[in-house]
C-alpha positions, 0 to 999 in steps of 0.5 A, a space after each residue: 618544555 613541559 618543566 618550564 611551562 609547569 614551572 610558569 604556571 607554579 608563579 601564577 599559582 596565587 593568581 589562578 587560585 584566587 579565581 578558583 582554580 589550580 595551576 594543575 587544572 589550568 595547565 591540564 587545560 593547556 595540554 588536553 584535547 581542544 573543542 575542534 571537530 574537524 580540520 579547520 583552516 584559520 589565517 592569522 593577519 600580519 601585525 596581531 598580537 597575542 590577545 588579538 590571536 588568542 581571541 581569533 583562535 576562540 572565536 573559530 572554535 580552535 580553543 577553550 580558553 584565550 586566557 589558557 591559551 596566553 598564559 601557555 604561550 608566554 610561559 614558553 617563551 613564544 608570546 613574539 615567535 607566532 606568525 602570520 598566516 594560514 594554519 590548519 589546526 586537526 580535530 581535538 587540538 590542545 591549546 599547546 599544540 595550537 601554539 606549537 603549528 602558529 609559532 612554527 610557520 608551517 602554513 597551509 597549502 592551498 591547490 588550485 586545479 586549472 581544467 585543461 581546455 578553458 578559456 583565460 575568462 574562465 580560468 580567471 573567474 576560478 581564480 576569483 572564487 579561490 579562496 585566499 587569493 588576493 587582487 585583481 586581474 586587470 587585463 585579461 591573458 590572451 588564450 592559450 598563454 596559461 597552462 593548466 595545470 594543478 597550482 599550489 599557494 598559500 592564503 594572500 598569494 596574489 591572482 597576478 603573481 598566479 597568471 605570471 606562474 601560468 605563463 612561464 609554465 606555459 613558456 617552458 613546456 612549449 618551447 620544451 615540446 616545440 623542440 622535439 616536433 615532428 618534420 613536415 607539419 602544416 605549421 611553422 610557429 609555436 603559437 600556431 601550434 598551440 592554436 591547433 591544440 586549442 581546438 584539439 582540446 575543445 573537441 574530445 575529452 579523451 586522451 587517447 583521442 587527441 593524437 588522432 584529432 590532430 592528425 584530422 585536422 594536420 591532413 585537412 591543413 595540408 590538402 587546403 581544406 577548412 578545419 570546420 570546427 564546431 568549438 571555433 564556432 562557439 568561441 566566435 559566437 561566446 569569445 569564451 565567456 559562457 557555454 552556449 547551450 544550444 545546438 549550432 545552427 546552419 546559420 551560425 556556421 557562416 558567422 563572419 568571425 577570424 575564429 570560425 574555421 567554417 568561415 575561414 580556411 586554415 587555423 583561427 586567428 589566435 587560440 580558443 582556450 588554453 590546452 594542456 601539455 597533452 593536447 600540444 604534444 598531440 599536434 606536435 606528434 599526430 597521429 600517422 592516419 589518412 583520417 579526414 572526418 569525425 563525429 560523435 559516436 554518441 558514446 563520448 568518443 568520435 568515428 573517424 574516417 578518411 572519405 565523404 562516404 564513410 563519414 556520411 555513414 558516420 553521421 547517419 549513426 550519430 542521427 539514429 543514436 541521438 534520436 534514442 
């Protein structure tokens, strides 16, 4: 391509001279490295041509010179091959190379990381902060219909067609997980287990934790027990849409929410985020343990314990550490 570009700039060699310059010169300019610093992403919209790119690609600091930048295009041949899209251009890119990435429509991949635990609100307020992403979410998914999870797309993907990706994620690895569930849980749907597994979520950010979790609150099922959950609590009062910052009070544990496992016995009513794989594998396969308390050990973990005596204990250590 070189032959023939150079050949190209041979025919305007009059033209180009007229204005002071050389072919040799302007095709150098073509092929040298370009006024970038660093990686750039530009999108390049739907129906532009050639003038309205090369304007676009100067204007963001990609090349020197649109007129350059024109000339080489049309002298290989791809003034109609460039394609609309997002395009990330390295450091230094000569024009020639510029033209070489925008013809060849190789778009750039963006990545959208879903934290496990987070409510829909708030997994779609990260979707409105993503860059690229277009439209709106007119009605918001139901917690625990997502999964987190780290997501690919490129520039003008809709919100939409991410919540559909998110769901049918999420259908598959629970009716996947749903099929190899232990015997005997206190549990008879997969919804219930991904409620159970909201909580788990919401209560430790430890992996190696979570089986246990689960097993507290698969053995309070069984004996009847209330779960008393603090993150029910919170979601009752928030539905998920802002931290509470704040410690929970005596009077909140008895708000009158199908949420607050202190208020109800059993399950909450629906899930209070959306849990990861981890998190239902976990209450799918709890832990084999006659833990029926935990608390925070003030170190990022939990004590577990399978007496009122022993968790008391618990308590009192979590006291004197917090104190500190």
């Amino acid at each position: 391509m070189r032959q023939h570009v150079l050949i190209y700039f041979l025919i305007v060699f009059v033209l180009t001279s007229l204005i002071g310059g050389s072919v040799f010169t302007t095709y150098s300019q073509f092929v040298n490295e370009g006024p970038l610093p660093t990686h750039k992403e530009v999108y390049i919209p739907k129906g532009v041509g050639l003038k309205q790119v090369a304007a676009l690609l100067y204007r963001e600091g990609i090349i020197n010179s649109p007129s350059v930048f024109m000339l080489g295009v049309r002298a290989s041949g791809n003034r109609h091959n460039i394609k609309a899209g997002e395009y990330s251009f390295p450091p230094r890119s000569s024009a020639k190379m510029v033209m070489n990435i925008v013809v060849s429509g190789h778009t750039y991949i963006r990545k959208l990381r879903i934290p496990e635990g987070l409510s829909s609100y708030q997994i779609v307020q990260l979707m409105d902060k993503a860059k690229g992403l277009t439209g709106t979410i007119e009605q918001l998914p139901k917690n625990g219909t997502l999964l987190p999870d780290t997501y690919h797309y490129s520039y003008g993907d809709t919100k939409k067609g991410m919540i559909t990706r998110m769901q049918n994620a999420m259908n598959r690895t629970l009716a996947e997980l749903w099929e190899q569930r232990d015997k005997d849980l206190p549990f008879s749907t997969p919804q219930e287990a991904v409620t159970l597994a909201s909580v788990v979520e919401k209560e430790t950010a430890l992996s190696k934790e979570r089986s246990m979790i689960a097993s507290a609150f698969v053995n309070r099922l069984k004996k009847g027990m209330p779960l008393q959950s603090d993150p029910t609590v919170i979601f009752a009062l928030t539905d998920g849409r802002y931290d509470l910052q704040r410690s929970l009070t005596y009077k909140d544990l008895k708000y009158p929410s199908p949420y607050n496992t202190y208020y109800v016995k059993g399950l909450p009513k629906a899930p209070i985020s959306n849990p990861g794989k981890a998190a239902i594998s976990a209450v799918l396969h709890p832990a084999e343990t006659k833990y029926i308390y935990f608390v925070a050990n003030g170190k990022g973990g939990h004590n577990f314990a399978e007496t009122y005596a022993e968790h008391k204990k618990n308590v009192q250590l979590w006291r004197q550490k917090n104190k500190k």
